[in-house]
C-alpha positions as CSV (number, residue, x, y, z in Angstrom):
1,X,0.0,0.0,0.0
2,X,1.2,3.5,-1.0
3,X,1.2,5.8,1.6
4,X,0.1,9.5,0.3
5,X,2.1,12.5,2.1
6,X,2.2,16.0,1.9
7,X,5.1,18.2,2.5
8,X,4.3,21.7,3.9
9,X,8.0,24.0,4.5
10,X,7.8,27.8,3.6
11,X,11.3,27.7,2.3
12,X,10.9,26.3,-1.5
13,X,14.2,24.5,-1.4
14,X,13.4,22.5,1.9
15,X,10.2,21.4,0.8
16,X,11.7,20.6,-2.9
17,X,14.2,18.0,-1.5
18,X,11.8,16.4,1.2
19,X,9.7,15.6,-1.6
20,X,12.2,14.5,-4.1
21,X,13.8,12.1,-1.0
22,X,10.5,10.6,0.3
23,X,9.4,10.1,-3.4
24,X,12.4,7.7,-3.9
25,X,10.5,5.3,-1.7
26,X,8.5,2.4,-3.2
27,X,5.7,3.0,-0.6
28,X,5.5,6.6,-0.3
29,X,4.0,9.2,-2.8
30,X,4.7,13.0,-2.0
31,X,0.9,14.1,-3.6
32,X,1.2,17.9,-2.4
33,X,3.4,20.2,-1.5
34,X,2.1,23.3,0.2
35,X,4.4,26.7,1.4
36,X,1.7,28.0,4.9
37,X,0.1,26.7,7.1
38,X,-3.4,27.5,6.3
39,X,-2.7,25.4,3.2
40,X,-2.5,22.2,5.0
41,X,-5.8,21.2,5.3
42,X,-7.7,21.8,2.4
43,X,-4.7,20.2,0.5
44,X,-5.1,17.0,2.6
45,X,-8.7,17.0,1.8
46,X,-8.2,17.7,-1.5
47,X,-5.4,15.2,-1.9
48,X,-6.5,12.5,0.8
49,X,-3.1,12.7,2.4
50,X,-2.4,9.7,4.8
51,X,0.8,11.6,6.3
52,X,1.4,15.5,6.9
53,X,5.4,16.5,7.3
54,X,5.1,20.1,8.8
55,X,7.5,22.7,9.8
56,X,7.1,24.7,12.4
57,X,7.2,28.3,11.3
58,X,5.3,29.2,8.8
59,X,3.4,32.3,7.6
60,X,-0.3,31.7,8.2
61,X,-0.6,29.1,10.6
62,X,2.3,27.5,12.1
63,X,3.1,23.7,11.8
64,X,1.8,23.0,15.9
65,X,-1.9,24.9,15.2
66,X,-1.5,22.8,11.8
67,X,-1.3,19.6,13.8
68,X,-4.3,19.8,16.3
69,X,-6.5,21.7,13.4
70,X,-5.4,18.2,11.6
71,X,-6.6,16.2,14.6
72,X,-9.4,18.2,15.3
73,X,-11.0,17.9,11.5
74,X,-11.5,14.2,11.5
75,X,-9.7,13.7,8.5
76,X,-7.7,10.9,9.5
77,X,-4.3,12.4,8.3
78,X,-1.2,12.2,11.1
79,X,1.4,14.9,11.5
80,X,4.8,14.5,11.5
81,X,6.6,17.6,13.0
82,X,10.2,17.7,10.5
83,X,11.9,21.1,11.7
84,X,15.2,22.8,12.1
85,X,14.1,23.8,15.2
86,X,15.0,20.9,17.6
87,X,13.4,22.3,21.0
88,X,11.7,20.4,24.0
89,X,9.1,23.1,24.9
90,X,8.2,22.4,20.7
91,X,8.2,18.8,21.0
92,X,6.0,19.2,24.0
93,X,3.5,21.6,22.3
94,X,3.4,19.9,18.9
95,X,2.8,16.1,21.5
96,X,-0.2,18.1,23.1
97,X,-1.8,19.1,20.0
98,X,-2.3,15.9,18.1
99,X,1.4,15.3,16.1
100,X,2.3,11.6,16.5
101,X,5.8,13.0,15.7
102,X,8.9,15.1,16.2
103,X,11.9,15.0,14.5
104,X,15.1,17.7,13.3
105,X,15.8,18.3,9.6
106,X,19.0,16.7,9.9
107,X,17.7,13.4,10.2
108,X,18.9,10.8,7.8
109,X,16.8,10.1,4.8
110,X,16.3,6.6,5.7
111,X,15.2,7.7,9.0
112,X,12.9,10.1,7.9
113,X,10.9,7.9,5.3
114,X,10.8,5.3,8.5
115,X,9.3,8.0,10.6
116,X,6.8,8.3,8.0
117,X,5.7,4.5,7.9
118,X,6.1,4.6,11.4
119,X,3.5,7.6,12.1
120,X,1.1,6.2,9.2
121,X,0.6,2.8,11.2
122,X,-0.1,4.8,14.5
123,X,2.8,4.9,16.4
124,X,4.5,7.7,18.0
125,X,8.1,8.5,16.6
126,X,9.9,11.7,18.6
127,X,14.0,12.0,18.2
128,X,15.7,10.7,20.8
129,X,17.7,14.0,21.8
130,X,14.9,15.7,21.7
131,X,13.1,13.4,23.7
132,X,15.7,13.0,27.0
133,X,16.1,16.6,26.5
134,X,12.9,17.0,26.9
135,X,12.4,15.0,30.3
136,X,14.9,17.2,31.8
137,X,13.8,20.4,31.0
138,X,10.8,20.6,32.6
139,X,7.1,21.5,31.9
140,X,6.3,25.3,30.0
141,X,6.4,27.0,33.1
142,X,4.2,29.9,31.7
143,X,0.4,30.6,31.2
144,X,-1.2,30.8,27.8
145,X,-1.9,34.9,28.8
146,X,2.2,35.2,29.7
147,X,2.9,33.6,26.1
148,X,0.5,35.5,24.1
149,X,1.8,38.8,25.8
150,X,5.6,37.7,25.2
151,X,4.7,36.9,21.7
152,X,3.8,40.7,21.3
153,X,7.0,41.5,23.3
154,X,8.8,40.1,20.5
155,X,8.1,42.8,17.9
156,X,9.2,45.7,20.1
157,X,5.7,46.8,21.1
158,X,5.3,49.1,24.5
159,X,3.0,48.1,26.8
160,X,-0.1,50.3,25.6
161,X,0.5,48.9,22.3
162,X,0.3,45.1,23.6
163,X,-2.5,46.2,26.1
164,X,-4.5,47.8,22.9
165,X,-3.4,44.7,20.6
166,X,-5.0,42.2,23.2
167,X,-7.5,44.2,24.5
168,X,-6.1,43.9,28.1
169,X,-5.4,47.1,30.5
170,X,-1.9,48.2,30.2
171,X,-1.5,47.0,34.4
172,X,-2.6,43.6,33.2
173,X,-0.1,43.6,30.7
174,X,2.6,44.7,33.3
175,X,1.4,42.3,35.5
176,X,1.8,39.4,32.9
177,X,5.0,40.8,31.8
178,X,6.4,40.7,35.4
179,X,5.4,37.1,35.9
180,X,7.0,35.9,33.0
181,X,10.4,37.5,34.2
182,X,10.2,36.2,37.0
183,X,8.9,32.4,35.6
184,X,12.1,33.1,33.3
185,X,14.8,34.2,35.8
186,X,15.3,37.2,33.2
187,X,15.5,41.1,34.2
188,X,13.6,42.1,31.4
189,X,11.2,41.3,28.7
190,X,13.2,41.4,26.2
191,X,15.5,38.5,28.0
192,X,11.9,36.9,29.3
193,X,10.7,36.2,25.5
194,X,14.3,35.3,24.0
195,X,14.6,32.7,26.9
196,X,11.0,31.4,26.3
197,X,11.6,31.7,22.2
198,X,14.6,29.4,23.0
199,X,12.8,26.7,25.2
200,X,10.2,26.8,22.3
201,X,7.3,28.0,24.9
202,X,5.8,30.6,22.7
């Protein structure tokens, strides 16, 4: 039986030689290839895809939304996380949302189009690193308030302007601000959301 997959990277190059690797293999057919992440879905409807590869950031949607909109919609399609970005607080996000895997773009071809048959009979396949990396590091130590605020931290924006962007008072935002500093053992926001960025909690 063929299995049907679709490869979704922004980056044209990525996504080229995922395709042209996987489609080497006698059981697996690349049948779409897709640049965002609000792309994913109707392409595996459109396609009947029986595996999704996703990266994490893309414009649109990013590859973790991807996977539990995948899981929500009943299509019977399984995720399999393929990123550059090899980080716990990810693997523990992308788990949580309905991927049945996780692994880095380095990994070997071999091992990739394993992961695939691997994911497409129901089992869970997560990189190993990742995976005793991720038992030491410890649970996302911050609420979903302290990530979206963060998030908004990221692109320079003053307090007012994140208080006006998520329709929160500008004390509340200070408030959120100051416990993810302190969740972060940072001295400033800045600091709080590269640290979080880097443990892949936002």
């Amino acid at each position: 039986m063929t299995i049907r997959v679709l490869v979704a990277d922004d980056q044209d190059l990525v996504r080229g030689a995922l395709a042209a690797l996987l489609g080497l293999e006698r059981d697996l057919e690349v049948v779409a290839e897709v640049g965002t992440g609000d792309a994913v879905l109707p392409a595996v409807r459109e396609h009947r895809v029986d595996v999704a590869l996703l990266d994490i950031e893309m414009p649109g949607m990013d590859g973790i939304a991807v996977a539990g909109q995948l899981a929500a919609a009943g299509t019977g399609c399984r995720s399999l996380v393929v990123t550059t970005f090899g980080r716990p607080g990810y693997l523990r996000r992308a788990m949580d949302a309905g991927a049945s895997g996780f692994v880095v773009k380095d990994t070997p071809a071999g091992q990739l189009a394993e992961a695939v048959r691997r994911v497409h009979a129901g089992l869970r396949v997560v990189d190993p690193m990742l995976a005793a990396e991720s038992l030491t590091s410890g649970h996302n130590p911050l609420t979903e308030r302290e990530r979206e605020v963060l998030r908004a931290a990221l692109t320079g924006a003053s307090a007012g302007e994140i208080a006006a962007r998520l329709h929160l008072s500008e004390g509340t935002v200070r408030n959120h601000l100051s416990g993810a500093i302190g969740k972060t053992g940072t001295r400033n926001r800045a600091a709080a959301a590269s640290v979080a960025r880097e443990n892949g909690w936002l």
